[in-house]
C-alpha positions as CSV (number, residue, x, y, z in Angstrom):
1,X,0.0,0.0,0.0
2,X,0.9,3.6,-0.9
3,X,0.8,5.5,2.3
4,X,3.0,8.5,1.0
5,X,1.4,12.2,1.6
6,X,0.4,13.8,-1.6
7,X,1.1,17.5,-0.9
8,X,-0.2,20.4,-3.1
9,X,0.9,23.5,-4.1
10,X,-1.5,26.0,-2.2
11,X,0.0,23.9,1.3
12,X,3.6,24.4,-0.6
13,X,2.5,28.3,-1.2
14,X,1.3,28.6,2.6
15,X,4.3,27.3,4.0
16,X,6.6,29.5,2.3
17,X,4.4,33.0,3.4
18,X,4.6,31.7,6.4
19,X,8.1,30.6,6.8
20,X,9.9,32.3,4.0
21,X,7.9,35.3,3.8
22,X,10.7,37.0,1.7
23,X,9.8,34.6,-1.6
24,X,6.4,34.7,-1.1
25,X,6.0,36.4,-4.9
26,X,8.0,33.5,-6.4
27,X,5.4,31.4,-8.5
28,X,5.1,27.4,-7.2
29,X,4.8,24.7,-9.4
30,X,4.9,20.7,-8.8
31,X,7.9,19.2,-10.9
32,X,6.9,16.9,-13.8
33,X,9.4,13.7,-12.0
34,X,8.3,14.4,-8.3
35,X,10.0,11.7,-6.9
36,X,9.1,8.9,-4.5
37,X,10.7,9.6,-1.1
38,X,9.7,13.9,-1.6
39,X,7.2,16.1,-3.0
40,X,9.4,18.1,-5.4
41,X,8.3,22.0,-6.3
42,X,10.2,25.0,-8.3
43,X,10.1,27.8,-6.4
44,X,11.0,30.8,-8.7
45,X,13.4,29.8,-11.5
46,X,16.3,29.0,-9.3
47,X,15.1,27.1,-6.3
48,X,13.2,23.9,-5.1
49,X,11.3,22.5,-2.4
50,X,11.6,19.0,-1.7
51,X,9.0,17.9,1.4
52,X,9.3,13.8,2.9
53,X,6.4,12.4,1.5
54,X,6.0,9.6,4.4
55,X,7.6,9.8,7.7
56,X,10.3,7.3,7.1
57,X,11.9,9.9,4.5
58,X,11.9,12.1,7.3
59,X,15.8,11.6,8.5
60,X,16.7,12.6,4.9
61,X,16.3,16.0,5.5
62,X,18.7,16.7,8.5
63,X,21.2,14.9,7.1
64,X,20.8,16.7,3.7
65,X,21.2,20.3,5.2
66,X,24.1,18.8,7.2
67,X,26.6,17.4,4.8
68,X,25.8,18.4,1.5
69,X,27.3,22.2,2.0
70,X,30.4,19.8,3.1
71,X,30.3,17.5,0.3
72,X,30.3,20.4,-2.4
73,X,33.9,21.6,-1.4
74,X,35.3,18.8,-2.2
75,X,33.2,17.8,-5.7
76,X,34.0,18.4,-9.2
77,X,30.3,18.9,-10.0
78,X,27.9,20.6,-8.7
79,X,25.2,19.1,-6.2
80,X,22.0,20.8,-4.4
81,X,22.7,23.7,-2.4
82,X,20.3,23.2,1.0
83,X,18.9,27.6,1.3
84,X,16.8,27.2,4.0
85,X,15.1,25.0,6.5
86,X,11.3,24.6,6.6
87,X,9.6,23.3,10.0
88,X,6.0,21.4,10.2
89,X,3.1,24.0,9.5
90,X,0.3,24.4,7.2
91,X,-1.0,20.4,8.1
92,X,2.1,19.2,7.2
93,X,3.6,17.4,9.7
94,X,7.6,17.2,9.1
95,X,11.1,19.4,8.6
96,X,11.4,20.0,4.8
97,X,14.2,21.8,2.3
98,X,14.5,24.8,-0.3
99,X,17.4,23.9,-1.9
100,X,19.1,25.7,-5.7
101,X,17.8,24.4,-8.6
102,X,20.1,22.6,-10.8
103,X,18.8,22.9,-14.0
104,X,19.0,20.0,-16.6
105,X,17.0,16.8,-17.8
106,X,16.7,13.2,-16.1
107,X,19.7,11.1,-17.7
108,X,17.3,8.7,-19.0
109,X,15.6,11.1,-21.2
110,X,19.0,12.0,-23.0
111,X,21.0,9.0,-23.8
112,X,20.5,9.1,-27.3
113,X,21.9,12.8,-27.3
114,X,24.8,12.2,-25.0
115,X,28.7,10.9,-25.5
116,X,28.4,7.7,-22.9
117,X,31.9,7.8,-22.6
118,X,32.1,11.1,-21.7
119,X,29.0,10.5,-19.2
120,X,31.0,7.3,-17.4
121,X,34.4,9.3,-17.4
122,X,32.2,12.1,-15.4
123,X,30.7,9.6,-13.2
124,X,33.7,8.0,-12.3
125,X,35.6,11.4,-11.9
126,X,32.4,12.3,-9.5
127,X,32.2,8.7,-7.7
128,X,36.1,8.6,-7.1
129,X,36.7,12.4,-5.7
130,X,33.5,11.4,-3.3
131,X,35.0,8.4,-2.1
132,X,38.2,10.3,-1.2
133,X,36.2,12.7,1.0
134,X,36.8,12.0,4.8
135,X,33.6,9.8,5.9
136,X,34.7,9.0,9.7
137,X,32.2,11.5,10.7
138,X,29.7,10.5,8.6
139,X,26.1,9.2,8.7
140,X,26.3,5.4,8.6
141,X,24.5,2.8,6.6
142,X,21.6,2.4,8.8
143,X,17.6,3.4,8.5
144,X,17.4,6.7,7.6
145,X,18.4,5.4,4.5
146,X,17.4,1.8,4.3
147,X,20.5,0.1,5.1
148,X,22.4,1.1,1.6
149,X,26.1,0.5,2.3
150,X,25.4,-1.8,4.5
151,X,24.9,-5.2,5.7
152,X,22.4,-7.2,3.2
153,X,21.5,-9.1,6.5
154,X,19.2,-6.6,7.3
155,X,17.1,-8.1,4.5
156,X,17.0,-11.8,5.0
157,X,13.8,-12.3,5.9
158,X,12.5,-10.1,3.1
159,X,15.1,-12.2,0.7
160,X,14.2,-15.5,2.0
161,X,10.4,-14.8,1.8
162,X,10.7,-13.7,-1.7
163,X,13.0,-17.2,-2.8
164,X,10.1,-19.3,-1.5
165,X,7.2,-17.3,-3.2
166,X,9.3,-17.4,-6.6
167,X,10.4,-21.1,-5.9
168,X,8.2,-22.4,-9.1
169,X,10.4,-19.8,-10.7
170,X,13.8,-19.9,-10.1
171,X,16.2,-22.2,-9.2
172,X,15.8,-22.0,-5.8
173,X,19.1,-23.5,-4.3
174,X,21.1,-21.1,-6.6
175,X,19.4,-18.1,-4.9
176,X,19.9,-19.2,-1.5
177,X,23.7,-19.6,-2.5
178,X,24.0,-16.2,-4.3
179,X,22.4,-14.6,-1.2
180,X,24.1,-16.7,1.4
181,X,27.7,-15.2,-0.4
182,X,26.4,-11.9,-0.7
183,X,25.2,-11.6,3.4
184,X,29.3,-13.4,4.0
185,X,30.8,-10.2,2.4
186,X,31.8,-7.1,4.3
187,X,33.2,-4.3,3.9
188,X,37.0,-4.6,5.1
189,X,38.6,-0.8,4.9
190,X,37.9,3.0,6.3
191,X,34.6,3.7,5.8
192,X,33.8,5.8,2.6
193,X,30.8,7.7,1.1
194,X,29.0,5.8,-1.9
195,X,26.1,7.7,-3.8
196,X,22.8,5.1,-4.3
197,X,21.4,8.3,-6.1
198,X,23.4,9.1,-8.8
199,X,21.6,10.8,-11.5
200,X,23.0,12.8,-14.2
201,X,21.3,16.1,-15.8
202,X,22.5,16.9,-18.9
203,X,22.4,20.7,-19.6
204,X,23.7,23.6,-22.3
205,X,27.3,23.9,-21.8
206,X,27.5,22.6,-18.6
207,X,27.7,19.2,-16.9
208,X,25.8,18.8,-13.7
209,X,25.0,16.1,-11.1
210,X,22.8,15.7,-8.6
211,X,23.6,13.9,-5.2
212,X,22.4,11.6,-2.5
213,X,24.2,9.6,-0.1
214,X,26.0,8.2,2.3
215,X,28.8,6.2,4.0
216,X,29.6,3.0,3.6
217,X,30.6,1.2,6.6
């Protein structure tokens, strides 16, 4: 079941007179790709709203406004800038974001327009300067982001359950194996940041990159 808040824009429009009275003559509008874990809305032509849309999203936002601003020192692309900090108001019940707008198109939308090689000599340029950022501080693998990074354990049950519905399916003992190897790995070195949200915008002379993520512990 779908239990995720659908938020529109007159509550978006409310919570910005209220709270960020100084942009209150910006026009609102919903963005096309919302999202799953926000409600996603322009603000003006250079800023955007993201609000949880279910309260498990809800750590996502502090740790957002915490280490992005850190992460972007040290990146060769440019990721969301958090502008502000929005509080519960206007029925909605949790913290939400204004962030800049990075302008561009979802990857998906462009690979028949793009140079792929250029694309994965970007992402790996992106992927390997984030990996040498200092992540000993950072958030760990754990659920405010649904265990990404981390141990596979954590889904067993879910895994196991899904083998034996899919058992007239799929070779059965082969799964358990594959999983059974994956749950015995572990991460053996420092901890670093990994990105499960990697998703490139292609733009008019300019490369940009949009962020989310984590440590890997």
């Amino acid at each position: 079941m779908d239990d995720r808040l659908e938020v529109s824009a007159e509550t978006v429009a409310a919570l910005v007179a209220e709270q960020v009275p100084q942009w209150t003559h910006l026009p609102i509008e919903m963005v096309e790709r919302s999202g799953w874990d926000n409600r996603s809305f322009r603000l003006g032509e250079a800023m955007l709203i993201r609000l949880p849309s279910a309260s498990r999203y809800v750590a996502q936002v502090e740790k957002e406004q915490l280490w992005l601003p850190y992460l972007a020192k040290h990146l060769p692309l440019p990721i969301p800038e958090p502008l502000a900090l929005g509080q519960p108001g206007q029925s909605f019940p949790w913290p939400w974001s204004i962030y800049c707008w990075l302008d561009g198109k979802p990857l998906a939308m462009e690979l028949d327009k793009i140079d792929l090689h250029l694309l994965a000599h970007d992402v790996a340029g992106f992927l390997t300067a984030l990996q040498a950022i200092d992540a000993s501080n950072g958030p760990a693998a754990v659920t405010h982001n649904f265990h990404r990074g981390g141990s596979l354990r954590v889904y067993s049950d879910e895994t196991n359950a899904a083998i034996e519905t899919l058992s007239d399916e799929i070779d059965v003992d082969l799964a358990r194996d594959v999983w059974a190897k994956s749950t015995a790995s572990e991460w053996q070195h420092a901890p670093v940041w990994v990105s499960w949200r990697c998703g490139r915008r292609q733009s008019t002379g300019q490369r940009r990159q949009a962020f989310s993520g984590h440590r890997f512990r």
